[in-house]
DSSP file (Angstrom, degrees, kcal/mol; ACC not computed):
  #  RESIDUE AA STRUCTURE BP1 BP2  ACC     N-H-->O    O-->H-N    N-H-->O    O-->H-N    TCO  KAPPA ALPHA  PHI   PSI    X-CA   Y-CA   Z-CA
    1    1 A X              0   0    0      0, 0.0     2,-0.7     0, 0.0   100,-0.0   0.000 360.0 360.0 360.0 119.9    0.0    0.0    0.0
    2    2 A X        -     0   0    0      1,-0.0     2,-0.4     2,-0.0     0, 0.0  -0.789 360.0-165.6 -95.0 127.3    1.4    3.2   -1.1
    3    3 A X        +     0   0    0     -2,-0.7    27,-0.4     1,-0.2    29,-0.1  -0.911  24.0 152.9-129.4  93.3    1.0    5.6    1.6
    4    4 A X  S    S+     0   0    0     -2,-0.4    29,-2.9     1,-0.3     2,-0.4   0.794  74.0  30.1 -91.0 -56.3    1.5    9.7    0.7
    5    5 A X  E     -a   33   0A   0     27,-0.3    96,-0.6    94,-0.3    97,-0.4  -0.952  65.5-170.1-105.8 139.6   -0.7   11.7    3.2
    6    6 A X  E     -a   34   0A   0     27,-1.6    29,-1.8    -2,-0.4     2,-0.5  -0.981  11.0-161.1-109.1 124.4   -1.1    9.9    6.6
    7    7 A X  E     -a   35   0A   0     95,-1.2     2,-1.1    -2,-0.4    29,-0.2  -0.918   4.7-170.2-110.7 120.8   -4.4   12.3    9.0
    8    8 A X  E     -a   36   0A   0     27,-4.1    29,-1.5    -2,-0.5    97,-0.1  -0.654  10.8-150.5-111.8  88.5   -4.2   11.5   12.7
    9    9 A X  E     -a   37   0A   0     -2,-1.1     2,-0.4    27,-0.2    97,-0.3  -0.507  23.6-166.9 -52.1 132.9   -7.5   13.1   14.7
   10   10 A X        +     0   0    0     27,-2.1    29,-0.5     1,-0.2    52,-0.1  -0.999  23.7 173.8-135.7 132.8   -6.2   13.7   18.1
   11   11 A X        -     0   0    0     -2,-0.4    -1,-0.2    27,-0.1    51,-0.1   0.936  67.3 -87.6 -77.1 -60.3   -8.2   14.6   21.7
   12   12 A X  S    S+     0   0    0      1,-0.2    -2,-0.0    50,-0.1    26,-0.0   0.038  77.9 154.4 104.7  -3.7   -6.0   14.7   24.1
   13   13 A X        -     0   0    0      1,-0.1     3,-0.4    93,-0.1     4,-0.3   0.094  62.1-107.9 -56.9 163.3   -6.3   10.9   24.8
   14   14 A X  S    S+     0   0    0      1,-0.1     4,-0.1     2,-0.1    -1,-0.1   0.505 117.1  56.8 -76.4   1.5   -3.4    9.0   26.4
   15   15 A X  S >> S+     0   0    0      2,-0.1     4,-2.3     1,-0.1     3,-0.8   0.630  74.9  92.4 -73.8 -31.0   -2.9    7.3   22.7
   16   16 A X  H >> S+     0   0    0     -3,-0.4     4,-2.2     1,-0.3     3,-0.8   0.965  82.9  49.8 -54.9 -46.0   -2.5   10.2   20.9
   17   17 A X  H 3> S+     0   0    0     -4,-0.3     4,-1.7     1,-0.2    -1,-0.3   0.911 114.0  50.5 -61.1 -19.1    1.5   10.3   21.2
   18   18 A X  H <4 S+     0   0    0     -3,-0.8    -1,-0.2     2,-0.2    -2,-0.2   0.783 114.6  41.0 -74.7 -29.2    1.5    6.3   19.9
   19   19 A X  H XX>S+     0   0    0     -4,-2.3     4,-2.7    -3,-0.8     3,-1.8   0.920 111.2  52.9 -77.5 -52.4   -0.7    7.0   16.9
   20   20 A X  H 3X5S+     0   0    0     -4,-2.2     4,-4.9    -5,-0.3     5,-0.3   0.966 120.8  39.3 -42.8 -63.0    1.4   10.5   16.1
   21   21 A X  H 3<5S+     0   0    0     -4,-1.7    -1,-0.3    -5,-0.4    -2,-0.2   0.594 117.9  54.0 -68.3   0.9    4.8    7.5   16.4
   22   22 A X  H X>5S+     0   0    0     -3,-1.8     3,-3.2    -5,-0.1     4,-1.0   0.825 110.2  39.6 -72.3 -70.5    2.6    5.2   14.5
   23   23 A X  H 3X5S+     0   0    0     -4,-2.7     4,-1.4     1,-0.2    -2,-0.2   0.740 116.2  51.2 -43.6 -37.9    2.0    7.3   12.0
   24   24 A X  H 3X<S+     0   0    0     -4,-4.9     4,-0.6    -5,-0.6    -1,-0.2   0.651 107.8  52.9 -47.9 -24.0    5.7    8.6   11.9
   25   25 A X  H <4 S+     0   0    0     -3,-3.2     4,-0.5    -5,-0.3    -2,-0.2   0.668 113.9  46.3-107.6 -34.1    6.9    5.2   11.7
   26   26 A X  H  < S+     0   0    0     -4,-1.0     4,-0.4     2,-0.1     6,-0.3   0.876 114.8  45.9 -69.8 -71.4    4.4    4.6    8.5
   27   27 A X  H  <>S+     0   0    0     -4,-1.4     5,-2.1     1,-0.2     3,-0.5   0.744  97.9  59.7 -49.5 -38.6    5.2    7.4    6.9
   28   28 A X  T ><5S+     0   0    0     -4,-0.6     3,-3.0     3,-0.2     4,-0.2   0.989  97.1  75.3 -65.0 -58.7    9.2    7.7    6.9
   29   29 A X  T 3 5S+     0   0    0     -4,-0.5    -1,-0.2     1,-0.3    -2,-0.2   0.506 118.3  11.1  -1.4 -66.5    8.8    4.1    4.9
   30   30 A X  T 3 5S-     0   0    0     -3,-0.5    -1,-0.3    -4,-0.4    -2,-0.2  -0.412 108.6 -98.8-150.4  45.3    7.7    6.2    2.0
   31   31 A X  T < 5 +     0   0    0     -3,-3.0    -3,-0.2     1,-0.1    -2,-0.1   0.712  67.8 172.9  74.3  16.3    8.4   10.1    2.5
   32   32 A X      < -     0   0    0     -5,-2.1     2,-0.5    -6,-0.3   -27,-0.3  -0.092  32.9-121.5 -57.4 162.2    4.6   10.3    3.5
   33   33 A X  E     -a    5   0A   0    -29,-2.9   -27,-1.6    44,-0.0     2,-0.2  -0.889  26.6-165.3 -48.5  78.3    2.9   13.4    4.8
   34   34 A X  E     -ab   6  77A   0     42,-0.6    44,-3.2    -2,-0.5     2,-0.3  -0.729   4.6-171.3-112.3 161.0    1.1   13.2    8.3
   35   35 A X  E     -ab   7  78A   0    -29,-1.8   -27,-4.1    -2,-0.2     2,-0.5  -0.993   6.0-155.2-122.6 126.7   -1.0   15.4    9.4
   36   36 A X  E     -ab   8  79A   0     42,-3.2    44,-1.7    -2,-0.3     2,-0.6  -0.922   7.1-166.2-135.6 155.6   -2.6   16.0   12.6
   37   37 A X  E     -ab   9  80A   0    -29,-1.5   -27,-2.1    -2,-0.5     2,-0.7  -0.917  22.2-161.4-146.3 126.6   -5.5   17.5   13.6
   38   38 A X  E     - b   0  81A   0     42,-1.8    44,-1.9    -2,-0.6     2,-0.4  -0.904  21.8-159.9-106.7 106.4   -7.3   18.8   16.7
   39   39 A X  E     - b   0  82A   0     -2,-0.7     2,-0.4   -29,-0.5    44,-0.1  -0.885   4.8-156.7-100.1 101.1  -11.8   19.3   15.9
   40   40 A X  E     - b   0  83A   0     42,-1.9    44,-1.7    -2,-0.4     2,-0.5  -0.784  18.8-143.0 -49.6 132.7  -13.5   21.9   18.7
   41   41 A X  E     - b   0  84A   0     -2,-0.4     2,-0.6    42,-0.2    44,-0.2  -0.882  18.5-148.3-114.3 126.0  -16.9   20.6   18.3
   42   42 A X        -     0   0    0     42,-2.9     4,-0.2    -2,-0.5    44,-0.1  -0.762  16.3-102.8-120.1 110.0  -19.0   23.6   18.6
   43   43 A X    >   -     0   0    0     -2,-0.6     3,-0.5     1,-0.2    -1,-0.1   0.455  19.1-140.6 -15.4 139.8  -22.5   24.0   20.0
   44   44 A X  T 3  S+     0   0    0      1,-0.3    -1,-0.2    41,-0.1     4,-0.1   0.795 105.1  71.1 -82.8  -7.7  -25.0   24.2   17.3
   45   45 A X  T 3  S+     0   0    0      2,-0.1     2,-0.3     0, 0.0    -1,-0.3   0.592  99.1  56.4 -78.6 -10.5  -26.6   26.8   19.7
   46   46 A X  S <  S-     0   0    0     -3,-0.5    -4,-0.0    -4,-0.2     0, 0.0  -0.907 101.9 -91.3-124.1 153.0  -23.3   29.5   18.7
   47   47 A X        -     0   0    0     -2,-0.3     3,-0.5     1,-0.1    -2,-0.1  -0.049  43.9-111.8 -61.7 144.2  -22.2   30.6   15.4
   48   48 A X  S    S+     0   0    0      1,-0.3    -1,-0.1    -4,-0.1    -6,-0.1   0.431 115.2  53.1 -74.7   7.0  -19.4   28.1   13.7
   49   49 A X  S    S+     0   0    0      2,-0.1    -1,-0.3    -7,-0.0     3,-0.1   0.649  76.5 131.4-119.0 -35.4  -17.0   30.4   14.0
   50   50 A X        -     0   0    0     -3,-0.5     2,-0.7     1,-0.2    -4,-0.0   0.140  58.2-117.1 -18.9 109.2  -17.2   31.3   17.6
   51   51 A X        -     0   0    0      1,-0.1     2,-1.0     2,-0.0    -1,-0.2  -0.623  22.4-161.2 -82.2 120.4  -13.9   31.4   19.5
   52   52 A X    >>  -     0   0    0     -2,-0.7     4,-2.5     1,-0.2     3,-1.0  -0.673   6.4-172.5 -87.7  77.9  -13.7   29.1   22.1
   53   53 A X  H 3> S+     0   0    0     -2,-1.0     4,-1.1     1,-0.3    -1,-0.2   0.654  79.8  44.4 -63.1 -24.3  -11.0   30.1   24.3
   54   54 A X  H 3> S+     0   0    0      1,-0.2     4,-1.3     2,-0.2    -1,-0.3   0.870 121.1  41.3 -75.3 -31.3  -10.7   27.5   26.7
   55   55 A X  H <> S+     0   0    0     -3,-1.0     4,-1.7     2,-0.2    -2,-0.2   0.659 110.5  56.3 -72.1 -19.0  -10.9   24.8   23.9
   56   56 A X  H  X S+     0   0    0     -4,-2.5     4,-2.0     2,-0.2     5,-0.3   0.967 113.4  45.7 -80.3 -63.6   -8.7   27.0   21.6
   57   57 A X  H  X S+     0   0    0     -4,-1.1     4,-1.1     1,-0.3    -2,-0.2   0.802 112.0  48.0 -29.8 -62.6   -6.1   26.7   24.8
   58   58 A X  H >X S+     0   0    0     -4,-1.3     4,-2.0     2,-0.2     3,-1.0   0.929 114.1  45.5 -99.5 -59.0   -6.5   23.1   25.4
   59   59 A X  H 3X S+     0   0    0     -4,-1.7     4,-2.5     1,-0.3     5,-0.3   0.929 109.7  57.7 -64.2 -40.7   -6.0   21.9   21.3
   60   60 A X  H 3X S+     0   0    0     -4,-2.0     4,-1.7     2,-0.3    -1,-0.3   0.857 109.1  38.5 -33.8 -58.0   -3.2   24.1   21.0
   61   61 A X  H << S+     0   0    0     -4,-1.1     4,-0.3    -3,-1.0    -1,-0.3   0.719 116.4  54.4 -90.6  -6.7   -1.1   22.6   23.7
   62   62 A X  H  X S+     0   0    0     -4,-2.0     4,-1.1    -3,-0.2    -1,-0.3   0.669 112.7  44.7 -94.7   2.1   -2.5   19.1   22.5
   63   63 A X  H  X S+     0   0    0     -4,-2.5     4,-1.4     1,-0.2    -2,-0.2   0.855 108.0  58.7 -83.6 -31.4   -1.1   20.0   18.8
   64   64 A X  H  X S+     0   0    0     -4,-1.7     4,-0.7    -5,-0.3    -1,-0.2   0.533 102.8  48.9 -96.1 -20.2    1.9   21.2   20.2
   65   65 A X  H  > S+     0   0    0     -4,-0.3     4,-2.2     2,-0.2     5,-0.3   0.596 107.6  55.7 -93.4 -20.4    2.6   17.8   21.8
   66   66 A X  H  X>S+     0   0    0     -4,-1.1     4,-1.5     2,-0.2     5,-0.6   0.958 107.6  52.5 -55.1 -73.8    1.9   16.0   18.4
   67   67 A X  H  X5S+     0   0    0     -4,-1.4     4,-1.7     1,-0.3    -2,-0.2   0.630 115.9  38.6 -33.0 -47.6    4.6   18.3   17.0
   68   68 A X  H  X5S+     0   0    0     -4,-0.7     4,-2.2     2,-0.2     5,-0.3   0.955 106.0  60.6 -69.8 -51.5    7.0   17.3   19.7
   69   69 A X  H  X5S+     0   0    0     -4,-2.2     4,-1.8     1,-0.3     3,-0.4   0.972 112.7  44.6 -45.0 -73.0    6.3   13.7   19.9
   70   70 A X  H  X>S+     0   0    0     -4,-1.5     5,-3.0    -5,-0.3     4,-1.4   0.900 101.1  58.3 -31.8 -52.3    7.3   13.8   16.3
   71   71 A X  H ><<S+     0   0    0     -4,-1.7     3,-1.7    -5,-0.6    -2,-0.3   0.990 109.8  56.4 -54.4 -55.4   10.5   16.0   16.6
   72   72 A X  H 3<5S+     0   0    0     -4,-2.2    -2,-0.3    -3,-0.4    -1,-0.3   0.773 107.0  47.8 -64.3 -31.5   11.2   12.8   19.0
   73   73 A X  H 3<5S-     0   0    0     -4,-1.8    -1,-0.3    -5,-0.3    -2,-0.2   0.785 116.3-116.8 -76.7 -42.4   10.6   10.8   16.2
   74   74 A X  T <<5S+     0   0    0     -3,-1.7    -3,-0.2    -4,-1.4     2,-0.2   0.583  78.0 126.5  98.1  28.9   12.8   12.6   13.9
   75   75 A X      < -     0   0    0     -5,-3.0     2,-0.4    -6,-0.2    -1,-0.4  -0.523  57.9-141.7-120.3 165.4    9.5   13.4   11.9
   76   76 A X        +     0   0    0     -2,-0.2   -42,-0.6    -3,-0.1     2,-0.2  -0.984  26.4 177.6-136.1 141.4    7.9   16.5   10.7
   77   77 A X  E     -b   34   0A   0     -2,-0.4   -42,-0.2   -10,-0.1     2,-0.2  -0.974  21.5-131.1-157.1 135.1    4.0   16.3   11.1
   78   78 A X  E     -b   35   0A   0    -44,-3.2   -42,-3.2    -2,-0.2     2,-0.3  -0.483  21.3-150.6 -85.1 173.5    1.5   19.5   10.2
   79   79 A X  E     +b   36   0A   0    -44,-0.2     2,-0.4    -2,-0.2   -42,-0.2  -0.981  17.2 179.1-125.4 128.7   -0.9   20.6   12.3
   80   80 A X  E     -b   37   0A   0    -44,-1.7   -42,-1.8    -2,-0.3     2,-0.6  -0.998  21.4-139.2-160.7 122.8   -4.2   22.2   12.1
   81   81 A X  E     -b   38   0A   0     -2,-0.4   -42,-0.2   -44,-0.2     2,-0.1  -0.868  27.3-169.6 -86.2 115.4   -7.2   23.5   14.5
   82   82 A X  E     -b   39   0A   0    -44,-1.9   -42,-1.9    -2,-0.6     2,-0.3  -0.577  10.3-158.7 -83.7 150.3  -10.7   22.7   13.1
   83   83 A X  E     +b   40   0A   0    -44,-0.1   -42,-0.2    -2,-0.1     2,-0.1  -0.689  32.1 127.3-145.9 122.4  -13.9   23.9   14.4
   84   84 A X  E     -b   41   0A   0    -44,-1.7   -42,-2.9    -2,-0.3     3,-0.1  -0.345  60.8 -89.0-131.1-143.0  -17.0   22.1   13.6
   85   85 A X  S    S-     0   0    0      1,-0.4     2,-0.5   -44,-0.2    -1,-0.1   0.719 103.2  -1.0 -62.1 -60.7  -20.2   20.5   14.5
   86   86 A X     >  -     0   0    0      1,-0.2     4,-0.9   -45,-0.1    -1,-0.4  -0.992  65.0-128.2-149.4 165.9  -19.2   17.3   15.0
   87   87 A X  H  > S+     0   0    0     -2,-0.5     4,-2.3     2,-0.2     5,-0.2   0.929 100.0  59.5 -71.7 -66.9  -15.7   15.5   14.8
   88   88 A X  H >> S+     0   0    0      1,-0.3     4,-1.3     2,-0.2     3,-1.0   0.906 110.0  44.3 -54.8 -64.2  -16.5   12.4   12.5
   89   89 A X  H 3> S+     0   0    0      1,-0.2     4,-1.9     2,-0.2    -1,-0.3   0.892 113.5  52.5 -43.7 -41.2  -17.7   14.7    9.4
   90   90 A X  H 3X S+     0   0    0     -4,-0.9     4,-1.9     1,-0.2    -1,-0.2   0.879 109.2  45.5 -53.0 -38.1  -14.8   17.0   10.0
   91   91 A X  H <X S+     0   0    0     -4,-2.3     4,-2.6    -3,-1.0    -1,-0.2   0.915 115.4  45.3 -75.6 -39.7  -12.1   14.4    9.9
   92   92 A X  H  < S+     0   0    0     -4,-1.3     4,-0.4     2,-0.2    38,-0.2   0.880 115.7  52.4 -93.5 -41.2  -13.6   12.6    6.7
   93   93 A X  H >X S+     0   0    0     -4,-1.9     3,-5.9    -5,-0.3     4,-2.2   0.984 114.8  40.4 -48.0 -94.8  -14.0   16.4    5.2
   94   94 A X  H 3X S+     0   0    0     -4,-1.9     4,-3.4     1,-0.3     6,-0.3   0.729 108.7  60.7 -14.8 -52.3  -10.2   17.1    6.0
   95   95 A X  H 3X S+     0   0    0     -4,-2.6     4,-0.6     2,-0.2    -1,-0.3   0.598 107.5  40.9 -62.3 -25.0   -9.5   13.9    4.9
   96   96 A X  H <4 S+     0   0    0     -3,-5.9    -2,-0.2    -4,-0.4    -3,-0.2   0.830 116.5  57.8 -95.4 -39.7  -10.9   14.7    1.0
   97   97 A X  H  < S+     0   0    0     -4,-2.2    -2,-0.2     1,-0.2    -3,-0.2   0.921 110.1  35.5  -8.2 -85.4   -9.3   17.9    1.5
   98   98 A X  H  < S-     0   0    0     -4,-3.4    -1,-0.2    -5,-0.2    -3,-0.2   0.573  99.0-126.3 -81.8 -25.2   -5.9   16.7    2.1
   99   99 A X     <  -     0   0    0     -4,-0.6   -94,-0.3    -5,-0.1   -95,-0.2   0.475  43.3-178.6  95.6  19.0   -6.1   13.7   -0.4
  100  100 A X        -     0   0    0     -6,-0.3   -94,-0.1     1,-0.1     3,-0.1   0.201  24.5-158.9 -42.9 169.0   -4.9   11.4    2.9
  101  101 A X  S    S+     0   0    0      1,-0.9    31,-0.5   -96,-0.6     2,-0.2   0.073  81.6  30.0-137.5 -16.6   -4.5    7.4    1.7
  102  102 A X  B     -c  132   0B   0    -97,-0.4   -95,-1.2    29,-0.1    -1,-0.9  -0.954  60.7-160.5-157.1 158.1   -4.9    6.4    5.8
  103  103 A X        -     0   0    0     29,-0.9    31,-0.3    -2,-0.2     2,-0.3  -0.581  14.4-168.7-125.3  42.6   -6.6    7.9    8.4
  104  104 A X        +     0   0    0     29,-0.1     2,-0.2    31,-0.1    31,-0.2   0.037  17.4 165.5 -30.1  80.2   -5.0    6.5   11.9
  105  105 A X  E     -d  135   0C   0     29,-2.1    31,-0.6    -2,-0.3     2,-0.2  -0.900  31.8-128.8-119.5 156.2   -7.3    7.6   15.0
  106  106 A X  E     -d  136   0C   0    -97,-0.3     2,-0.3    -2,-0.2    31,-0.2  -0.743  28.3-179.9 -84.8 152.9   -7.2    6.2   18.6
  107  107 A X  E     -d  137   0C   0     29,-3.0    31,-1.6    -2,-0.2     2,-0.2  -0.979  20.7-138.0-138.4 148.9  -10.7    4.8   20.5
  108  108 A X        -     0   0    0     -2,-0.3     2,-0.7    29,-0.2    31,-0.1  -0.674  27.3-114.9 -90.1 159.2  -11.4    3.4   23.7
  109  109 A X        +     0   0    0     -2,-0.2     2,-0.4    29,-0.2     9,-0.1  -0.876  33.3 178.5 -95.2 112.6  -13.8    0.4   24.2
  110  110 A X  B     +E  117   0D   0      7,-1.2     7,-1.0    -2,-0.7     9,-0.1  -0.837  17.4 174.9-102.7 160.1  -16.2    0.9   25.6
  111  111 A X    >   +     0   0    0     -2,-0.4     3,-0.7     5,-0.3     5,-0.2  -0.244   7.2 175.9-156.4  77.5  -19.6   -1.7   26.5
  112  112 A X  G >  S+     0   0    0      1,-0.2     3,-2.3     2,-0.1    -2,-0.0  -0.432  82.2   4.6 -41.3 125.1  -22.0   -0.1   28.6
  113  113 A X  G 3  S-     0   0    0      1,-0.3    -1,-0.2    -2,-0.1     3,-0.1   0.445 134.9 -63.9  73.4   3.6  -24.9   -2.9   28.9
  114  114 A X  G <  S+     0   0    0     -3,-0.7     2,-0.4     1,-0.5    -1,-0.3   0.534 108.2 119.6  82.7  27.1  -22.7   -5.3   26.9
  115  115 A X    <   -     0   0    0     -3,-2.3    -1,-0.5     2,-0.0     2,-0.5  -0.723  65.4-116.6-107.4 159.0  -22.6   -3.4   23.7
  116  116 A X        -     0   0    0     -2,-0.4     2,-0.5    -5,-0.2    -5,-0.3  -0.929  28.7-174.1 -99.5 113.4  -19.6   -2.0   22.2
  117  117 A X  B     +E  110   0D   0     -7,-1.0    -7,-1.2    -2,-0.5     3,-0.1  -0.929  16.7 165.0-114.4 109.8  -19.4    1.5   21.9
  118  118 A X        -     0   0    0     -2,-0.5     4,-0.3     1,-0.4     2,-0.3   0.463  59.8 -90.8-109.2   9.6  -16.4    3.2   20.0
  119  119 A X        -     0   0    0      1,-0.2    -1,-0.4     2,-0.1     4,-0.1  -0.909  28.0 -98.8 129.3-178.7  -17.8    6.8   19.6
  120  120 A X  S  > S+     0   0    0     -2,-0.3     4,-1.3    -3,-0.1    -1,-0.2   0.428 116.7  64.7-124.8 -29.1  -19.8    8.3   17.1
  121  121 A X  H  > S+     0   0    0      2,-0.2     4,-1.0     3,-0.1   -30,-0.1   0.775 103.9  43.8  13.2 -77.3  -16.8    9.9   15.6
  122  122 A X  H  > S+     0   0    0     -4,-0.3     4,-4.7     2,-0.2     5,-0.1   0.768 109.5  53.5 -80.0 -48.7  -15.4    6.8   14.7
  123  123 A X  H  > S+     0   0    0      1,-0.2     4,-3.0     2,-0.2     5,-0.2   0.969 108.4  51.8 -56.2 -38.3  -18.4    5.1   13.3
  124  124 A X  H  X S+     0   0    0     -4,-1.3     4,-1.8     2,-0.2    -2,-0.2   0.900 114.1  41.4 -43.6 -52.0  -19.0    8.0   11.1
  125  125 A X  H  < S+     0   0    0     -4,-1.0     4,-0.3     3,-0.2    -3,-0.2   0.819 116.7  54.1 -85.3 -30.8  -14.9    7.9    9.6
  126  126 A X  H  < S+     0   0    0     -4,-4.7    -2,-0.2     1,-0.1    -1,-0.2   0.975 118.3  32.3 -56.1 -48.6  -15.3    4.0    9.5
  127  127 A X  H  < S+     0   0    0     -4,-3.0    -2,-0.2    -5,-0.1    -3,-0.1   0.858 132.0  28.2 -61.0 -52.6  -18.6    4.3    7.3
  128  128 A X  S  < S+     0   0    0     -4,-1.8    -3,-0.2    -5,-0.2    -2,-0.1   0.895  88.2 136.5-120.3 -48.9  -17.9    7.6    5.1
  129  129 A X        -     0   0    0     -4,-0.3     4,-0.1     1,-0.2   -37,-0.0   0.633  49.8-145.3  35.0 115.0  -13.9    7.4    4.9
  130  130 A X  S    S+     0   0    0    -38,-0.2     2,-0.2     2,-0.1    -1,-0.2   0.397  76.0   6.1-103.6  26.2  -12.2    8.0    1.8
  131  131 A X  S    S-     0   0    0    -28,-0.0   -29,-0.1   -30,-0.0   -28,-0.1  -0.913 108.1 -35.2-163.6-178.6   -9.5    5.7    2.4
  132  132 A X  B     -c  102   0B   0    -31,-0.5   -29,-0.9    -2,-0.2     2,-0.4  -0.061  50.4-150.7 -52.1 134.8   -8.3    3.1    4.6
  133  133 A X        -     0   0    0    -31,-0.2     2,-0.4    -7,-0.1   -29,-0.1  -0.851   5.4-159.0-104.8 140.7   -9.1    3.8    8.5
  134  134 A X        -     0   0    0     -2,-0.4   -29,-2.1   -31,-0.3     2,-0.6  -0.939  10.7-149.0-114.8 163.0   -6.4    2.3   10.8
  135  135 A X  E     -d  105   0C   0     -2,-0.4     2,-0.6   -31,-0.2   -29,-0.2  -0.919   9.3-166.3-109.7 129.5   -8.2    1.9   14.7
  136  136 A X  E     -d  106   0C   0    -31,-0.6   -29,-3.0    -2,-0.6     2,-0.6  -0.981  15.3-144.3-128.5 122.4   -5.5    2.2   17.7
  137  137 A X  E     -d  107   0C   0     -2,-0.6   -29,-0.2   -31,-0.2     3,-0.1  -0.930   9.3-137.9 -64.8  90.6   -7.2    0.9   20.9
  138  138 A X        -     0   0    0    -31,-1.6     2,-0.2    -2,-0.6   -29,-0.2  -0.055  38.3 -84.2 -94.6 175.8   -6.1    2.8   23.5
  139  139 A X        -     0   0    0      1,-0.1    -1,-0.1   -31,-0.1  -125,-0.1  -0.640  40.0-114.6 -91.7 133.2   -5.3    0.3   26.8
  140  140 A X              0   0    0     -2,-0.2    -1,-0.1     1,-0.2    -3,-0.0  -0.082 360.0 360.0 -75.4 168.1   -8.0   -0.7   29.1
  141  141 A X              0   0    0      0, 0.0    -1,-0.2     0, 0.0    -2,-0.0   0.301 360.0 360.0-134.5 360.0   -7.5    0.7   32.5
């Protein structure tokens, strides 16, 4: 699989720095791109544009630990603050954008009531994706 753009969705999770070195670790292979990207999900009740200063604060410093975790890597990885309605459309969006060939994201498992619950996020980029999704599990605790 020839792999040119890598896009890595990041929270703030305790995974993100393993996906950022996943993706680093995919990507030197064949000169790739990664990209990583931090989505404010903004209340439909405020305008889409609406600066959210405590969230603006908070993505920043978690973009800013992709960047390093990469410099650790010996990687160069962009970064970009989104701000939308909801995450999973954003990513997929981003993802036609950028022309990505993988999409890398961490999820926790959840199963509340003995269902599996990975997010609504994630079902959304599994379903609508315009390339390969990789899945990182983050570790149960």
């Amino acid at each position: 699989m020839a792999i040119k753009n890598i896009l890595v969705p990041t929270n703030g999770g305790g995974a993100d720095g393993e996906i950022i070195k996943l993706a680093c670790s995919l990507a030197r292979r064949s000169k790739a791109k990664v990209y990583a990207v931090y989505i404010i999900e903004v209340e439909r009740s405020l305008s889409l544009d609406t600066q959210v200063d405590s969230e603006t604060e908070k993505a920043e410093k978690i973009l800013t630990q992709a960047e390093d975790t990469a410099a650790e890597a010996d990687y160069d990885v962009e970064t970009d603050l989104l701000q939308a309605r909801d995450a999973g459309p954003a990513i997929v969006n981003e993802a036609v954008e950028r022309g990505v060939d993988l999409i890398i994201m961490a999820t926790t498992y959840k199963k509340p009531h003995g269902v599996p619950d990975l997010g609504k996020a994630v079902y959304y980029v599994l379903k609508e994706a315009p390339c390969r999704v990789l899945l990182y599990r983050d570790s149960v605790s």
